[in-house]
C-alpha positions in Angstrom: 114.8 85.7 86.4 118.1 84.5 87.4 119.9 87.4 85.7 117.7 90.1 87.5 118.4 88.8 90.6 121.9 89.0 90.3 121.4 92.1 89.2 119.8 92.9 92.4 122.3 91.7 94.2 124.8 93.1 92.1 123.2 97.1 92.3 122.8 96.5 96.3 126.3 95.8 97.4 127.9 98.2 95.1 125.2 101.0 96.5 126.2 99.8 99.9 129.6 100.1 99.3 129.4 103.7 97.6 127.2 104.4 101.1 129.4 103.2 103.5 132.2 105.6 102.0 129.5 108.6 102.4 129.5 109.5 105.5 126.0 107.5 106.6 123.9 108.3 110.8 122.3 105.9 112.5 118.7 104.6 111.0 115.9 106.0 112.8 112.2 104.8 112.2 110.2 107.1 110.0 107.8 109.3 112.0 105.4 111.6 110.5 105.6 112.8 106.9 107.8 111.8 103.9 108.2 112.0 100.3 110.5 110.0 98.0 111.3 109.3 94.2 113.4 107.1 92.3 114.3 106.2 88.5 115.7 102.7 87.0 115.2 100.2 84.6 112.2 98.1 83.9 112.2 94.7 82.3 109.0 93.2 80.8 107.6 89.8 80.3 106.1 89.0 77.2 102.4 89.5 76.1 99.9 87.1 74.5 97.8 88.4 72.3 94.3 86.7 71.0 92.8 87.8 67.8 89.5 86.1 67.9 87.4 89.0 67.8 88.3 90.8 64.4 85.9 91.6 62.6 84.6 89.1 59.9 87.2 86.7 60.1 86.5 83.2 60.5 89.0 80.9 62.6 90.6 79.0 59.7 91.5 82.3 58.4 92.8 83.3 61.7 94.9 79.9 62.1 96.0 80.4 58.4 97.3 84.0 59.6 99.8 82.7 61.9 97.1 83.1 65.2 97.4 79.4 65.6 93.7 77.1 66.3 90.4 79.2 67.1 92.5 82.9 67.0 95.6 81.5 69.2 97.7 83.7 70.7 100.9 85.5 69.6 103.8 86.8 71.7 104.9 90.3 72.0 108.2 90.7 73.2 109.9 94.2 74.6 113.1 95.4 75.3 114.3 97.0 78.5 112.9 100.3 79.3 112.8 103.3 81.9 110.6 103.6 85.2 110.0 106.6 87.2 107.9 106.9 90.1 107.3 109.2 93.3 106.1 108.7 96.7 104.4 110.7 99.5 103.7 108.8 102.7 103.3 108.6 106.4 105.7 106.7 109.0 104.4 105.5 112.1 107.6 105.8 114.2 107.7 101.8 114.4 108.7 100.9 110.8 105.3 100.6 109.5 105.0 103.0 106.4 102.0 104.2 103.8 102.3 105.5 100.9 100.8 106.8 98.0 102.8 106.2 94.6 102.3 107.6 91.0 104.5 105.5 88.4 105.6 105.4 84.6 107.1 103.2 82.6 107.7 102.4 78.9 109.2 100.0 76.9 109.7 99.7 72.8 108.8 96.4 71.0 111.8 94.0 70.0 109.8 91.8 68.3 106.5 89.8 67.6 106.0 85.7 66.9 103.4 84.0 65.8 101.0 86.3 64.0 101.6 85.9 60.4 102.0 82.4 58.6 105.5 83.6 56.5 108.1 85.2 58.6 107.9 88.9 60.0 110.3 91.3 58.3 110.4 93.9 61.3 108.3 95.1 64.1 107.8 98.1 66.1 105.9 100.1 68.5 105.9 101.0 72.4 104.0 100.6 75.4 103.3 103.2 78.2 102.2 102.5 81.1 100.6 105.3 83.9 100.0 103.2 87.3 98.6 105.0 90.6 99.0 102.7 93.9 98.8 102.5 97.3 101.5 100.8 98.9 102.5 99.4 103.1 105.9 98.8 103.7 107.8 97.4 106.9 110.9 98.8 107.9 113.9 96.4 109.6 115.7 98.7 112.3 118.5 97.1 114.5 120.3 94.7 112.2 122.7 97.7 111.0 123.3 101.1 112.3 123.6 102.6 108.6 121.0 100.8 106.3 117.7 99.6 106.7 116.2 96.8 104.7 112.5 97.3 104.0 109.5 95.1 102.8 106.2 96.0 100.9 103.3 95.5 98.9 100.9 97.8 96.7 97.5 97.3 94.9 96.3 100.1 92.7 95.1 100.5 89.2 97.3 101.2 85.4 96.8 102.3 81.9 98.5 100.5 79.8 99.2 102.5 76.3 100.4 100.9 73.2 101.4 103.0 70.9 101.8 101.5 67.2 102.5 98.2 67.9 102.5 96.6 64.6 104.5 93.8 62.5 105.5 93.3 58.8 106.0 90.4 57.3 108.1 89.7 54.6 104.7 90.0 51.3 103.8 92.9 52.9 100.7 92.5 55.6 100.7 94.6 58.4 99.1 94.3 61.7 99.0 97.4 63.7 97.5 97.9 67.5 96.8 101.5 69.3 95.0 101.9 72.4 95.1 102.7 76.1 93.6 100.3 78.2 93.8 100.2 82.2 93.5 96.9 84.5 93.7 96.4 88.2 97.6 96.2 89.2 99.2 94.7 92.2 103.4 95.0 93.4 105.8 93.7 95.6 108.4 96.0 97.0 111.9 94.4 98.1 114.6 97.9 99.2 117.2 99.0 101.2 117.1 102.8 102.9 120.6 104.1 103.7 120.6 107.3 105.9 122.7 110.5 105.4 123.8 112.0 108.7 124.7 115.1 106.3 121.1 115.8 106.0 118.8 114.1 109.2 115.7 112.4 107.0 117.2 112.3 104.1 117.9 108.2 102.6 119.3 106.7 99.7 117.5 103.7 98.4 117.4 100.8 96.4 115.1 98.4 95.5 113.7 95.5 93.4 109.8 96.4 92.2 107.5 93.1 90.7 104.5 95.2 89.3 101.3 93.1 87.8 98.4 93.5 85.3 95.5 91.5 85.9 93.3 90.3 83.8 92.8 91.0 79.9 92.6 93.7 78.0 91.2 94.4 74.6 92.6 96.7 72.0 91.6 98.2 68.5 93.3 96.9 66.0 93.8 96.0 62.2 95.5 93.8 60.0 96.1 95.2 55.8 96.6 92.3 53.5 97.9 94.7 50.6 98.1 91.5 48.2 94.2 91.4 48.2 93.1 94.6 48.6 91.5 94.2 51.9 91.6 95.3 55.7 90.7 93.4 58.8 89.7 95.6 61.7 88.4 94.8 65.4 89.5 94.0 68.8 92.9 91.6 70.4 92.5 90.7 73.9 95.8 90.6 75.8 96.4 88.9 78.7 98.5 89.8 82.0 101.2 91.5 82.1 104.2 91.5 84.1 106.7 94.3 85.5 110.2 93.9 87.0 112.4 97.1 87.8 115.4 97.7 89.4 115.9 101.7 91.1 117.7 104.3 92.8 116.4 107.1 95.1 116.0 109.2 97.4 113.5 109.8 100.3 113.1 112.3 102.7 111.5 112.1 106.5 110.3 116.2 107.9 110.4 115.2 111.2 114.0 113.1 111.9 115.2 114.6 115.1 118.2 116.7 114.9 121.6 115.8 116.8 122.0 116.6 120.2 124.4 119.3 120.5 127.3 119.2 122.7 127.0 119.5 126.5 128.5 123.0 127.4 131.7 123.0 129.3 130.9 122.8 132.3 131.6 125.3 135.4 133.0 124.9 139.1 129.8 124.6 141.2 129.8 124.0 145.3 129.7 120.7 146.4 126.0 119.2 146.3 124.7 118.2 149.8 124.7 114.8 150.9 122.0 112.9 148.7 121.1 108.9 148.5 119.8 107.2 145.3 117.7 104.3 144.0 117.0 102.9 140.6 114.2 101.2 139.8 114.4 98.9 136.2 111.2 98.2 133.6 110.5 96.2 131.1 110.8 97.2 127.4 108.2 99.9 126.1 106.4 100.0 129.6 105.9 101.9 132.6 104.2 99.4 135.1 106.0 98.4 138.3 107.4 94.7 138.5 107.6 93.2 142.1 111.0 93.6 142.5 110.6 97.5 141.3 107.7 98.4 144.2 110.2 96.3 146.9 112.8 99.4 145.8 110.3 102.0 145.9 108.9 101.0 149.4 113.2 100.9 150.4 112.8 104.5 149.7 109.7 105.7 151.3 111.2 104.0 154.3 114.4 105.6 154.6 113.0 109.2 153.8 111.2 109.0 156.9 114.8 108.6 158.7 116.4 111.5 157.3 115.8 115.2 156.9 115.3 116.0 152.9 114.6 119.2 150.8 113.0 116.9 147.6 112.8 113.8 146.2 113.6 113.7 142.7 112.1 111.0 140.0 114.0 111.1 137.1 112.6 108.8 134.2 114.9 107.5 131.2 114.7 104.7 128.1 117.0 103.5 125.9 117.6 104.3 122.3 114.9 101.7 120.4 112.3 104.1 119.7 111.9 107.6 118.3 113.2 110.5 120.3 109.5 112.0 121.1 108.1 108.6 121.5 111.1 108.0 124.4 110.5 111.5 126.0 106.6 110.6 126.3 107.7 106.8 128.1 110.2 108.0 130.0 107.5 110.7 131.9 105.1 107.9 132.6 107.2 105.8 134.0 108.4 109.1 136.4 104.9 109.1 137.4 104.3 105.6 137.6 106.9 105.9 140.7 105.8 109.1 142.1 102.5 107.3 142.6 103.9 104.6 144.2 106.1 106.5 146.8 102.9 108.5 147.7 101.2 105.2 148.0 104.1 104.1 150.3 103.2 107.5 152.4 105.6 109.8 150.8 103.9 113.5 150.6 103.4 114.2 147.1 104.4 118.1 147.3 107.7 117.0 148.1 108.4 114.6 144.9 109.4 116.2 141.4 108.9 114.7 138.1 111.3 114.9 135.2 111.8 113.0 132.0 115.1 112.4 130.0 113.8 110.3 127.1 117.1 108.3 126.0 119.5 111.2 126.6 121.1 110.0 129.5 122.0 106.9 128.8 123.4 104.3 132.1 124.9 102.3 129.6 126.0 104.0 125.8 124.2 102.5 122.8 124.0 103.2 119.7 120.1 103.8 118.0 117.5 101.3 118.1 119.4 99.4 120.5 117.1 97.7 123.7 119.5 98.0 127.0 117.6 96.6 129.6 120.1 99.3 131.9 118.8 102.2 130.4 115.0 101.2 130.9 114.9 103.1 134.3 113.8 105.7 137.1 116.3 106.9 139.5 114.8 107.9 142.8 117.1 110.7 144.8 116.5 111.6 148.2 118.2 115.0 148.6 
């Protein structure tokens, strides 16, 4: 265990590294569809194996086999193999993601212990394994611009298929196991996301996968004893199994907002007529008025009554810690959240327009995700 998490470790930095030389945008939340992939390496634990359900075969004989008392259990040990998998999910704009998430992995047999009483000559075989889950993940926005650390979990179902799993040992018997079996499986998701501002929605990732098997499972099976002529046939229950991968991917979000283009030059225009201004500041992600926000409001309605005015504008704004449609929404209700209030002050409302500015007009310049209490406003001009 220690080596894979170094490993980890190891793959992380030197992804981040390699990602801070491409040119990486600012993380925004994942809002609407998305699809992903990735590819690695996958490391297995090794599997016990019980023998005492073949066929016509005592437990002495069993123990005398190598099965240890009452059938025992043997170990099957695998090399590293490959994992693929892909993704297609929904973000909820507030780093809540789920996902749906076909897999396959494989790895060859290294080498078996334990079954027969002399020691095994050589040993062989490989397992498959198909798993279909469903996953929730949690996305960490703010603690860098350019990558996003992310969280998960995933319950589901595999197939587990071994594929001539078998051991020799050195007079000849061979034990030989084929079968597809499938089990309840559970996974724990550990990643890092790091945006390309190349292509808006598109992320490299990273991550660290612990899959589980629950349960048993039993296989088909024989065991040919070619010194007396004779065949032992029937069913070894293994036990749980356990996954640990280490990949690299992509993932793509459809609806990432685009990059503001640049403000046109702008063009002599004729002085504006005189014009007086308020701001009123809210709390973060709301549009109700605090106390000191309605004392403003009522400043205002006052002193439109002492001075001749075409309009009253209300201009709403946020700052930069949510999604960009989520922001436009906010920033119109908490226009109208003041509009109301001036009309309850006595200001006529056919002389009060409405706009909102989302986070594109920023008091104070932030980068995304950032929470500027200055930005959070509605600016109230008497013209």
């Amino acid at each position: 265990m220690s080596g894979i998490r170094t490993s980890i470790f190891a793959v992380t930095a030197a992804f981040g590294a390699a990602a801070s030389i491409i040119s990486v945008a600012n993380a925004q939340p994942v809002d609407g569809l998305y699809m992903g992939a990735g590819l690695g390496g996958n490391f297995m634990g090794s599997e016990g194996i019980q023998a005492s359900r073949l066929a016509g075969t005592s437990s002495t004989t069993l123990q005398n086999l190598g099965f240890g008392p009452n059938g025992g259990t043997t170990n099957v040990y695998f090399t590293p193999g490959f994992v693929g998998l892909a993704s297609i999910g929904w973000g909820f704009g507030n780093g809540l993601r789920l996902e749906a998430e076909p897999s396959y992995r494989t790895n060859a047999v290294s080498s078996i212990s334990g079954l027969f009483a002399s020691p095994a000559l050589s040993s062989g075989g490989t397992e498959r394994k198909y798993g279909l889950m469903l996953n929730a993940a949690y996305d960490f926005y703010g603690l860098a611009p350019w990558v996003v650390p992310y969280v998960g979990v995933g319950v589901g179902y595999a197939w587990a298929n071994w594929d001539g799993v078998n051991v020799t040992d050195r007079i000849g018997d061979i034990a030989n196991i084929s079968n597809t079996k499938g089990a309840f499986a559970y996974q724990a998701i550990l990643g890092t996301a790091f945006p390309m501002s190349a292509t808006p929605g598109l992320s490299i990732t990273t991550e660290f996968r612990f899959m589980g098997m629950a349960g048993t499972r039993d296989y088909s099976g024989a065991i040919v004893f070619p010194r007396l002529n004779r065949a032992v046939t029937g069913t070894e229950q293994v036990g749980s199994e356990y996954n640990y991968a280490l990949l690299v991917g992509i993932r793509y979000a459809f609806n990432t907002p685009r990059p503001m283009p640049p403000p046109p030059v702008p063009v002599a225009a004729p002085a504006p007529a005189p014009s007086r201004s308020y701001l009123v500041f809210l709390d973060w992600d709301k549009a109700t008025l605090t106390d000191r926000a309605r004392q403003i409001i009522k400043d205002a309605a006052d002193n439109s009554t002492h001075v001749q005015y075409t309009r009253i504008e209300v201009n709403g704004y946020t700052d930069t810690s949510g999604t960009a449609k989520y922001n436009q929404t906010l920033s119109v209700r908490r226009a109208e959240a003041v509009a109301a209030e001036l009309v309850r002050d006595g200001v006529p409302r056919s002389g009060i327009t409405i706009q909102g500015f989302g986070d594109t007009h920023l008091l104070v310049p932030t980068g995304q995700g950032v929470r500027e209490p200055q930005n959070r406003r509605v600016e109230i001009i008497i013209r």
